[in-house]
C-alpha positions, 0 to 999 in steps of 0.5 A: 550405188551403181550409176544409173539412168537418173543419175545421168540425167538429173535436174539442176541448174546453169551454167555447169554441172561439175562447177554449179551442180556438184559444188552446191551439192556438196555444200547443202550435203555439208549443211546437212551433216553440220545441221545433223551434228547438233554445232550449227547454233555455236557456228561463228565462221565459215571458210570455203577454199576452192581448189584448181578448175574450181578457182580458175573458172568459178565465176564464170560458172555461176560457182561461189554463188551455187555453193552460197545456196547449198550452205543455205540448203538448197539442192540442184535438183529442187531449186527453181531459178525464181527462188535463186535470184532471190536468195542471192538478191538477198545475200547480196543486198545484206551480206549475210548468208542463212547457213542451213537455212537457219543460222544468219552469218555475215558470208558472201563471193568476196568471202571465197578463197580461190586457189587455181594454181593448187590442185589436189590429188584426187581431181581439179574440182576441189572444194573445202568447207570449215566451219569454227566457233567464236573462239576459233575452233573448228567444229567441222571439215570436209573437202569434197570433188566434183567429179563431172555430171554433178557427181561429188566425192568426198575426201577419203571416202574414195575407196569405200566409195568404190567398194561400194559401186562394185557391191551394188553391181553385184546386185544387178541382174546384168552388170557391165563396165565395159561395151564389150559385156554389155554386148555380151548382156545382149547377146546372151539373153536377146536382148536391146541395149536399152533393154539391158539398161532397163532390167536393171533399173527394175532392180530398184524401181518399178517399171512406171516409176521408171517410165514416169521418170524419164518422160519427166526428166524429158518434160523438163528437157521440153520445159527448158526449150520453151523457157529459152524461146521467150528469152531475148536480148544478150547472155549474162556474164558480159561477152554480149553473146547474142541469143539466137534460138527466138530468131531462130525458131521464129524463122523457121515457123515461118519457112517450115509449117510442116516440119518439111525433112530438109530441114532437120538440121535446123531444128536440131541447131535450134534446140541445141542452141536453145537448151544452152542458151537457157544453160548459160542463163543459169536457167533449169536444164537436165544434165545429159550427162553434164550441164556443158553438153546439156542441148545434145541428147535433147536435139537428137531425141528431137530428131527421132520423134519428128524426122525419124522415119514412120514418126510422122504417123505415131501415138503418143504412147508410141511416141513416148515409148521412144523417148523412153528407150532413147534414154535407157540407151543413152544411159547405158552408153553413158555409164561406160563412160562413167566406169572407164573414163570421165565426163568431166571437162576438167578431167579430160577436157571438152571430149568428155562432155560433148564427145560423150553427149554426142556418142550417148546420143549416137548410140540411142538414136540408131536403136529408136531406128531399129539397129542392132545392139552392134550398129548401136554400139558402132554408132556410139564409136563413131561418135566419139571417134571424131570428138577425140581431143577436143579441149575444154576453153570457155572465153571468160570461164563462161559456158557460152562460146565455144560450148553453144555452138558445139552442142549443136554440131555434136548433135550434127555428128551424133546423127551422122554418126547413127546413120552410117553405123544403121547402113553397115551390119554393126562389124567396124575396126575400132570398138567403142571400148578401144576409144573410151580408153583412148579418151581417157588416155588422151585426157590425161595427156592433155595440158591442164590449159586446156581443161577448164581452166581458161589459161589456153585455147580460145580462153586466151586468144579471144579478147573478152569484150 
């Protein structure tokens, strides 16, 4: 199907959306098809074998234990972090994994083949399921990528998966690739960016269903702050990094009652750090539109809708008009990342998460502030201009430092970036479109070190503990 609006922004879980999101989807799709086949009672072993980034990082990013609760049958997206301790309290108390919630099976991380030095052809997040009987014979194969953003591909199904994109975009009423069509959506018909994003959406859901939709999906955004304030103490996965947001926000509902606009910039810190604080905990998080660059959109919707200009005087149907055309927005911009480049940090490095946040977010700010679809556009470039280049290096292989912090200046950036573009009348040099490209071109030059693999960058010149 076409990459729509809840596509790019899904619920799930920590602390990474391409290696905990994508892997346990793949793994409860795999359970499914073995549950769905009529083998799973003649099963007797299973085999995982991760490939690349996967292997490299995987037990930083919380992978072997998602792809243990998929082959259980749990989805991302239903999943409650409650109900994961306590299946993985139980796989590991007793060694045995319920695959598909029904067949018990002595399986556990130790059990996982890692291999980070083999890449497949097709994308560094490789994962292959083999399942076989008593006798050794395999009943069922499937090798799966997760391809950024929690989205999966499975091994030779790439092209009709392609054929398939292109065959639902024919059945939008305004279809784009590229920022310079959609421009043209605009255009033609007179319509917002947001707007064009809607008109498609309509084409496969009502419009409540699309509003209730995403004033949930920002429920859950809000849920996720919330959760991570009542946090304390240090991050897991042993670096002792610090959580700051409940200092945080405790200070600044002393020094800031009234929600004063100097200090904008720390409440956008604090909700960005926040968000992935509770990220890294593996905590419940929307992917916007991964899971590494889940605190972006969050704080700069926080912006709009307490220091955005005539916000302090607003309804709240005002208010969640905004929040709904903030994500339209967003989304419109994210698929032409989707089509002409990655979001996956593994790919293309740290640009295409965080760059891509940070120009998504950029872009939808600027039309909740009322500029045109060319400002919009503008301030999308900006944005991603200066995230150009940025490496994915997580110490540890864990979604903490250097990922933390730079939600919360991506955020920085991603306002600055719509309040120039909203003082300029949306005319500039660079287009957005020259930049995605250059993105992309920019990810395929980067040396594997530096995309997720922990093999360079701050990954190998900071002492872990």
């Amino acid at each position: 199907m076409a990459v729509g609006v809840f596509d790019l922004f899904s619920i799930g879980i920590g602390p990474s959306s391409s290696h905990t999101v994508g892997p346990m989807r793949a793994a409860a799709v795999f359970a499914e098809e073995l549950k769905s086949s009529g083998a799973l009672g003649n099963v007797a072993g299973l085999r995982v074998d991760l490939y690349g980034s996967l292997a490299a990082t995987g037990h930083g990013h919380g992978t072997m234990t998602a792809i243990l609760l998929g082959l259980e049958g749990f989805h991302p997206e239903k999943i409650l972090p409650a109900e994961v301790e306590e299946r993985l309290a139980a796989i590991s108390e007793t060694g045995t994994l319920q695959l598909a919630g029904s067949v018990p099976l002595p399986y556990g991380v130790t059990d996982i083949i890692l291999r980070p030095l083999t890449i497949l052809p097709r994308h560094t997040n490789g994962m292959t399921f083999t399942v076989s009987d008593k006798d050794g014979e395999v009943l069922h194969k499937a090798t799966f990528f997760s391809v950024g953003g929690g989205f999966i591909v499975r091994e030779g199904e790439e092209d009709a998966a392609l054929k398939e994109l292109d065959e639902s975009k024919k059945e939008l009423p305004l279809p784009f690739r590229t920022a310079a069509e959609l421009l043209g959506r605009c255009q033609s018909k007179g319509l917002s960016i947001g707007d064009v994003m809607f008109v498609n959406e309509r084409a496969s859901r009502s419009e409540e269903e699309i509003r209730e939709g995403l004033l949930h999906i920002y429920s859950v955004m809000e849920e996720c702050v919330q959760v991570s304030l009542k946090r304390e103490g240090l991050l897991p996965g042993g670096l002792k990094v610090r959580r700051r947001a409940p200092d945080w926000h405790e200070r600044l509902e002393k020094e800031d009652k009234d929600r004063d606009p100097k200090y904008w910039q720390e409440w956008v810190n604090l909700i960005a750090l926040a968000v992935n604080e509770e990220n890294a905990s593996g905590g419940r998080v929307v992917t916007a539109p991964t899971n590494g660059a889940a605190g972006i959109i969050p704080a700069v919707l926080y912006y709009a809708l307490h220091f955005a200009p005539g916000m302090d005087k607003a309804t709240q149907e005002d208010r969640d008009d905004v929040v709904v055309k903030f994500l339209l927005t967003a989304a419109a911009i994210g698929v032409l990342y989707k089509e002409q480049a990655s979001i996956s940090g593994a790919e293309v490095g740290c640009q295409g998460e965080v760059g891509s946040a940070s120009s998504m977010a950029a872009g939808a700010l600027a039309e909740v502030m009322g500029g045109t679809p060319q400002q919009v556009e503008n301030a999308a470039e900006i944005a991603m201009e200066h995230n150009l280049g940025l490496t994915c290096d997580p110490i540890g292989g864990l979604v903490q430092v250097p990922c933390i912090e730079r939600n919360a200046i991506a955020a920085a950036k991603a306002i600055n970036a719509a309040k120039m573009a909203l003082w300029g009348d949306g005319t500039h040099r660079v287009s957005l479109d020259e930049v995605i490209v250059t993105m992309r071109e920019t990810g395929k030059d980067m040396s594997s070190k530096y995309k997720e693999t922990a093999m360079g960058g701050l990954a190998v010149n900071v002492v872990e503990c």
